[in-house]
C-alpha positions in Angstrom: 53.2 13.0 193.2 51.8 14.7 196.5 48.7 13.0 198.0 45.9 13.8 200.5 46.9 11.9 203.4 44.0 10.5 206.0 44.6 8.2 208.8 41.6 9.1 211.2 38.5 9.0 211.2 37.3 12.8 210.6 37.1 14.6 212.6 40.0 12.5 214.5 40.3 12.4 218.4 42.6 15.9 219.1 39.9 17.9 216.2 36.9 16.4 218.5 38.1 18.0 221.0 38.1 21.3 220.1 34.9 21.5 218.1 33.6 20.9 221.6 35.4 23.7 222.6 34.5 25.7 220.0 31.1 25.1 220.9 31.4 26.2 223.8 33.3 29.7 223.5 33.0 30.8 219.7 30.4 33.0 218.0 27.6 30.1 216.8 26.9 32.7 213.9 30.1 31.0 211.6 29.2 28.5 209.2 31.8 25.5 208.7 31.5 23.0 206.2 32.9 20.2 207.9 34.7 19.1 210.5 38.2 20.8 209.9 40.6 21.9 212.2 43.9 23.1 211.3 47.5 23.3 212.3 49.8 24.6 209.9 49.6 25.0 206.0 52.1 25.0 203.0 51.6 25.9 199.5 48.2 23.7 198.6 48.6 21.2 201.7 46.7 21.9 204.8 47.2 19.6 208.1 44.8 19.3 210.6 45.7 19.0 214.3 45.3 15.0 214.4 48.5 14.7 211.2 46.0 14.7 208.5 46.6 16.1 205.0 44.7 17.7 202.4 44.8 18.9 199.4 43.2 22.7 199.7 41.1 24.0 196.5 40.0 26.9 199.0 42.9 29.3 199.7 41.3 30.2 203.0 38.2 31.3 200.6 40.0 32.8 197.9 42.8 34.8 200.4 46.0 32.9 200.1 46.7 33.6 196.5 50.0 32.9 196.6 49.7 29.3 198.7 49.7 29.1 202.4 52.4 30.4 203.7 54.3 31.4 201.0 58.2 31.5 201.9 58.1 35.5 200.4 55.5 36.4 201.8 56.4 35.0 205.4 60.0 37.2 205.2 58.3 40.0 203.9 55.9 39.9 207.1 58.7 38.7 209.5 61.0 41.7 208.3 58.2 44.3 209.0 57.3 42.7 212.2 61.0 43.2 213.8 60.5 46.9 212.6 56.8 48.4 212.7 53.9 46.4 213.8 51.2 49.3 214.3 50.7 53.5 214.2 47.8 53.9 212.8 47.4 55.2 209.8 44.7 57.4 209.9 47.1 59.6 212.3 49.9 58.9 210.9 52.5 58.2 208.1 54.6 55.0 207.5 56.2 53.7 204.3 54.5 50.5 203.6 51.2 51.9 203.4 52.1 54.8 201.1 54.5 52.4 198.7 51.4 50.4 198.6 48.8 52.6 197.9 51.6 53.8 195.2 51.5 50.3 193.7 47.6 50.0 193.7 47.6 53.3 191.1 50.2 51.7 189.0 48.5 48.2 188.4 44.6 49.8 188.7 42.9 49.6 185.9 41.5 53.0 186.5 43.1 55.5 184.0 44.7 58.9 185.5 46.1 57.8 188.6 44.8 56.2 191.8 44.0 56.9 195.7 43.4 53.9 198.3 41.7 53.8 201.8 42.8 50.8 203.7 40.6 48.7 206.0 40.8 45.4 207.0 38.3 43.6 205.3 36.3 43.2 201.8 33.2 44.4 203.7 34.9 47.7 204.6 36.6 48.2 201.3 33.0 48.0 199.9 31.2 50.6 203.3 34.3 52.7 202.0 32.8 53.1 198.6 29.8 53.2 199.2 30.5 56.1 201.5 32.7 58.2 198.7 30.2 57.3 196.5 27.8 59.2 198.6 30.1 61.7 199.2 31.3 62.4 196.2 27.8 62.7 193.9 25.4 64.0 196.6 23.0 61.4 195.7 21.7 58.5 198.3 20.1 55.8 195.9 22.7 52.9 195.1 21.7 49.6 193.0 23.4 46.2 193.7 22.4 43.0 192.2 20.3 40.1 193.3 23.3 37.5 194.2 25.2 39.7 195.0 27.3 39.6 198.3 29.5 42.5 199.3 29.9 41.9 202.8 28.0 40.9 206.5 28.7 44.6 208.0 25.3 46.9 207.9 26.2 49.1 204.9 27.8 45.8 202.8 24.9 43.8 203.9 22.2 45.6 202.4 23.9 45.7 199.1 24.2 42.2 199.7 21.5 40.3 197.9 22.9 36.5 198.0 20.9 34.7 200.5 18.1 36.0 202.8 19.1 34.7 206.1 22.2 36.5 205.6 19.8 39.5 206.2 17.0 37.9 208.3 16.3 39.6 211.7 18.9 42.2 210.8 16.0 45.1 209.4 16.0 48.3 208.7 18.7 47.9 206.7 20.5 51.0 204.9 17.5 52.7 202.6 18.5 53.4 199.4 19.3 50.5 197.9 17.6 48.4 194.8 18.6 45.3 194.0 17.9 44.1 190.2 18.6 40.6 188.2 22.5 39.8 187.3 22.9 38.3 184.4 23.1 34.0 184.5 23.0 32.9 181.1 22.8 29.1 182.7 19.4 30.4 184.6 18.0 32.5 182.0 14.5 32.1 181.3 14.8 32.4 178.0 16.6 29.0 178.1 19.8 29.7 175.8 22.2 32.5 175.6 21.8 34.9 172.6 23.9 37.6 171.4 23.5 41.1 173.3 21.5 39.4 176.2 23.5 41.1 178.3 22.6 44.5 177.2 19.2 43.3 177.4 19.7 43.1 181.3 21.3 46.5 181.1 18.5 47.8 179.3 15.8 47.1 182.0 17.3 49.1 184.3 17.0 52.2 182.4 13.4 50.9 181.1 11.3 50.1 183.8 13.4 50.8 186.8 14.9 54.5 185.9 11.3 55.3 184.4 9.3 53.9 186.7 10.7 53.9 190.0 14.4 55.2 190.8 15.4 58.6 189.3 18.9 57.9 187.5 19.8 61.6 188.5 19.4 60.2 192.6 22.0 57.4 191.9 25.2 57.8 193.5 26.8 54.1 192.1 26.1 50.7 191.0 27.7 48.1 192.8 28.5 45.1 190.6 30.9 41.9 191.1 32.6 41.2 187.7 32.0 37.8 188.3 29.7 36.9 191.2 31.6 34.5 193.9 29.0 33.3 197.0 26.1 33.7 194.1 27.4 31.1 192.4 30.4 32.0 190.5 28.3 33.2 188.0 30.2 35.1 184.9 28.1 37.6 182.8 27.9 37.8 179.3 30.8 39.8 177.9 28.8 42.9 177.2 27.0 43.2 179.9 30.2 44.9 182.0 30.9 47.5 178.8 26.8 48.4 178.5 26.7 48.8 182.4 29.4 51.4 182.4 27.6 52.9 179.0 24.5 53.3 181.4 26.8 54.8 184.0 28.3 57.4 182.5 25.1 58.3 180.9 23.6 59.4 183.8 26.6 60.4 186.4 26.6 57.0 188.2 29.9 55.3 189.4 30.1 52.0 188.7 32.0 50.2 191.6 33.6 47.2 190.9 33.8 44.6 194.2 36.2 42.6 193.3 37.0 41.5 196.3 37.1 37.8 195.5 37.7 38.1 191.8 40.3 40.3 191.7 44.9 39.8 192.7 45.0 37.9 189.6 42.3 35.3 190.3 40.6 35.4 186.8 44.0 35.1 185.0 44.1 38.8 185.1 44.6 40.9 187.5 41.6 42.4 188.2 38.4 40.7 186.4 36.7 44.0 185.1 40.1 43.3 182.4 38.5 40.2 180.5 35.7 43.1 179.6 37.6 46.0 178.6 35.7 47.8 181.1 37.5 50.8 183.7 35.9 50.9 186.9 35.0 54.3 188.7 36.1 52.7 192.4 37.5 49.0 193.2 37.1 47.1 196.4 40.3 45.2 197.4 40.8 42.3 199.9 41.2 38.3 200.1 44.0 37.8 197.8 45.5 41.4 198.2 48.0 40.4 201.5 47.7 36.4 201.1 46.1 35.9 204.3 47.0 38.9 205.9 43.5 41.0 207.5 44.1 44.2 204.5 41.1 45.8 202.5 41.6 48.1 200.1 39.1 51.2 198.3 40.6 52.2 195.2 39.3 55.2 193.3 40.4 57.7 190.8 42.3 60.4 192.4 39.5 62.9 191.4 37.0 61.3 193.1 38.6 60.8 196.3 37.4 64.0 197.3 36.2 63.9 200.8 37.7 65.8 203.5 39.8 64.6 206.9 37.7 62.8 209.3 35.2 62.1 206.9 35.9 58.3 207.3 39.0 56.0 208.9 40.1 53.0 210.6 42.8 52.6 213.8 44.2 48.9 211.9 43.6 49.4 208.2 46.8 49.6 205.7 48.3 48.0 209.0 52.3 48.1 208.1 52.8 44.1 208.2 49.3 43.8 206.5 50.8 46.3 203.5 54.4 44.7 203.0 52.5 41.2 202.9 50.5 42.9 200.1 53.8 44.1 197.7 55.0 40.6 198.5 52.0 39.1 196.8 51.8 41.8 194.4 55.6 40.9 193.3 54.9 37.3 192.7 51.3 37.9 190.8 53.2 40.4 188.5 56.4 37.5 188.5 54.1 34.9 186.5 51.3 33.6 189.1 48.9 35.5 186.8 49.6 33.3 184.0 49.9 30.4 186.3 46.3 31.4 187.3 44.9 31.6 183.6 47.1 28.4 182.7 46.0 26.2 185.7 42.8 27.6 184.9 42.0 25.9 182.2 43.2 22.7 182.7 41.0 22.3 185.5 37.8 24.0 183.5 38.6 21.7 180.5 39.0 18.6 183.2 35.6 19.7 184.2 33.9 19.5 181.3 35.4 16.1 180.6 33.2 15.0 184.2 30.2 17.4 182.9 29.9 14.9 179.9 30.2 11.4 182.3 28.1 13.0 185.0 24.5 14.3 184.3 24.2 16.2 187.7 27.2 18.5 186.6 24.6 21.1 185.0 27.2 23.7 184.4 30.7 24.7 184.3 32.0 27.9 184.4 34.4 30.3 185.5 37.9 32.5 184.6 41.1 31.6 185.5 41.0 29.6 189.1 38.0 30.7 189.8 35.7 28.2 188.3 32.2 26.9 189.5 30.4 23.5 188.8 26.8 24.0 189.4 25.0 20.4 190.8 21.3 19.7 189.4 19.2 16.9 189.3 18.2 16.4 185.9 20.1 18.8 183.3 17.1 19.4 181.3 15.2 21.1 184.3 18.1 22.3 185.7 16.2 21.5 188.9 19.5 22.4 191.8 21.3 20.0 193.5 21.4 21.3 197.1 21.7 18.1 199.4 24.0 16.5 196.4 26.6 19.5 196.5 26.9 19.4 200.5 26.8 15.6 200.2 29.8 16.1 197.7 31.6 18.7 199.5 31.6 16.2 202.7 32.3 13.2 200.3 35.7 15.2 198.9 37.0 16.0 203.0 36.6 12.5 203.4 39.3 11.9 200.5 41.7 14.9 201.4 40.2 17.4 199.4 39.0 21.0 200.3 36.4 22.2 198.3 33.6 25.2 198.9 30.1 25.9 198.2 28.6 28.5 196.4 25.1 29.6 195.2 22.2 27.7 195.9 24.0 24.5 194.5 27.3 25.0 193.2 31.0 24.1 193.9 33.9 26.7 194.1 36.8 25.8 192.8 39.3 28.0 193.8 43.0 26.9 194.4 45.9 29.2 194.9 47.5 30.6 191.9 50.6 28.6 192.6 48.7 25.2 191.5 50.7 22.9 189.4 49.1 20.2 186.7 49.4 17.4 189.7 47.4 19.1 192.7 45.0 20.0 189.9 44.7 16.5 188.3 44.6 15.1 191.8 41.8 17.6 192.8 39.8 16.5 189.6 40.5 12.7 190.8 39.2 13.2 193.5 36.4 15.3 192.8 35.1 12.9 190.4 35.3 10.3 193.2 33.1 12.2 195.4 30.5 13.0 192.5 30.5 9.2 191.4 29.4 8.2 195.4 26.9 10.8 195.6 25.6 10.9 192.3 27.1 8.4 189.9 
């Protein structure tokens, strides 16, 4: 069995060497967890430039759905290159972005057939709706949900609710946004999860918020992750999705589904808003659409995609490698990485919450899929968060080979690609509890 591989101290002499390079040329504004710096990448493993190996339970933050560098993927990409690397699509046509955009109506779970606008990102998949959503209704007002993160550029940001120095120094933000509680059962004042709390959330927007202080009539969409990702991978209770899109259609409003991070199959499914029954009005597409190729992706019932030439576009988006990287990854989620995902899935949930009962500071376990969360707390009864103890664990697991993410205030992401087998996901576990035992044991 494959094992994390450390013979340096981290970072090791060649990595020292460029963070002190990095420090000197690169943008100070990224956030890095630890010391990493990488070479090449296969499947789970990731090797850093002084021969190290570890065991990744990132994917490149939820991108490389189908493993680093999958051997599919890389032809697809390789094939394209030697053909048509770039000719813009906004003035142009080209194959691979129309075959793709094809594909995206076929496996939407929007009924009556699907358009796309391609950018490059998640963030401009999301300004993308929120633009047609504009467009389309004629309102301005939009609600998002406190957690929330959609994205660092203007228009994504102030939707973006998840932490405030995300947004500090960066006002006026785009008006026209409220921001209103997401339901966390784990957080909920009330203490314990009860049947229909999730309408209950749904219901206070309509009463205060619609009859107080936003018209309903003024909303042009609610933005909503299915299941929140930087917030914590928080997932709602299962009526919330269906009331929200009740409240929706009520009053005119599109509901937008970001699944950006929790969507390509993720969750088990292929898109998340499918564990709910619910259909989306738009969908914001990116991470694990291209694995690891720069591709976002605004899908939208074809009757809503209304707005006329010029009224948005992008120079690089639906790029033609970008695009046959995304049917690659497409071909293999539909060819059984789905159900690897939901399988996989809940070996490592139910490995979890084998830890959660040795290990008091595991306050919560939760997730869909391989995209499962741990939050850290000091004493379960309070539920008082674990801040210091998650970083200190998250340093604790590099130091053994293992890649992990944070998440929320004081939570873990675990988020492996979908071509995890039992052993990386046993030896993640392994050494997960390792790292919670020296921090917190």
């Amino acid at each position: 069995m494959r094992q994390p591989k450390i013979t340096t101290p981290l970072p090791g002499p060649r990595a020292s060497e460029f963070i002190r390079m990095d420090s000197r040329f690169v943008s100070p504004s990224y956030t890095r967890s630890y010391p990493l710096v990488v070479e090449r990448a296969e499947g789970l493993w990731v090797h850093d430039v002084d021969g190290n190996q570890f065991l990744d339970f990132t994917a490149g933050i939820a991108v490389t759905a189908t493993g680093h560098c999958h051997p599919r993927v890389v032809e697809a990409i390789r094939d394209q290159a030697g053909k048509l690397l770039h000719m813009s699509g906004t003035d142009f046509y080209y194959t691979p972005q129309i075959t793709l955009a094809q594909k995206l109506s076929e496996i939407s779970p929007i009924s009556g057939g699907c358009k796309s606008f391609f950018g490059n990102s998640g963030a401009e998949a999301v300004e993308a709706a929120f633009k047609l959503a504009r467009y389309h209704t004629r309102r301005e007002q939009n609600l998002a949900f406190f957690g929330a993160f959609h994205g660092r550029t203007m228009g994504a940001l102030s939707l973006t609710a998840s932490k405030s120095h995300q947004r500090k120094l960066y006002q006026p933000l785009v008006p026209g946004i409220t921001h209103v509680p997401y339901p966390n059962c784990y957080r909920c004042p009330y203490g314990v999860c009860y049947p229909g709390c999730g309408s209950a959330c749904v219901a206070w927007i309509e009463d205060p918020l619609f009859r107080t202080c936003v018209p309903p009539e003024e909303v042009a969409a609610i933005f909503v992750e299915p299941v929140q990702g930087e917030g914590g991978y928080v997932v709602p209770p299962p009526e919330f999705l269906v009331e929200l899109k009740k409240l929706t259609a009520k009053y005119g409003i599109l509901l937008v589904a970001d699944e950006v991070q929790s969507g390509m199959g993720r969750t088990g499914k292929m898109f998340a808003v499918q564990h709910f029954g619910v259909e989306p009005d738009i969908l914001a597409l990116a991470k694990g659409i291209a694995s690891g190729m720069p591709l976002g992706a605004m899908v939208a019932g074809a009757g809503l995609m209304d707005w006329k030439a010029g009224s948005h576009a992008s120079t690089f988006g639906g790029n033609p490698v970008s695009c046959r990287a995304a049917l690659a990854t497409i071909e293999l989620l539909e060819e059984g990485l789905i159900e690897n995902a939901r399988l996989r899935g809940d070996r490592l949930t139910a490995g979890l919450r084998q830890l959660q009962t040795v290990y008091e500071c595991m306050g919560d376990v939760r997730g869909k899929g391989l995209m499962v969360g741990v939050e850290l707390v000091k004493d379960r009864h309070t539920k008082e968060r674990a801040t210091q103890w998650r970083n200190d664990i998250l340093a604790a697991a590099f130091r053994r080979g293992l890649l992990l993410l944070g998440c929320g205030e004081n939570s873990v992401r675990f988020c492996p690609a979908l071509t995890a087998g039992d052993d990386e996901v046993d030896t993640g576990l392994a050494i997960f509890e390792e790292a919670v035992r020296e921090v917190a044991g």
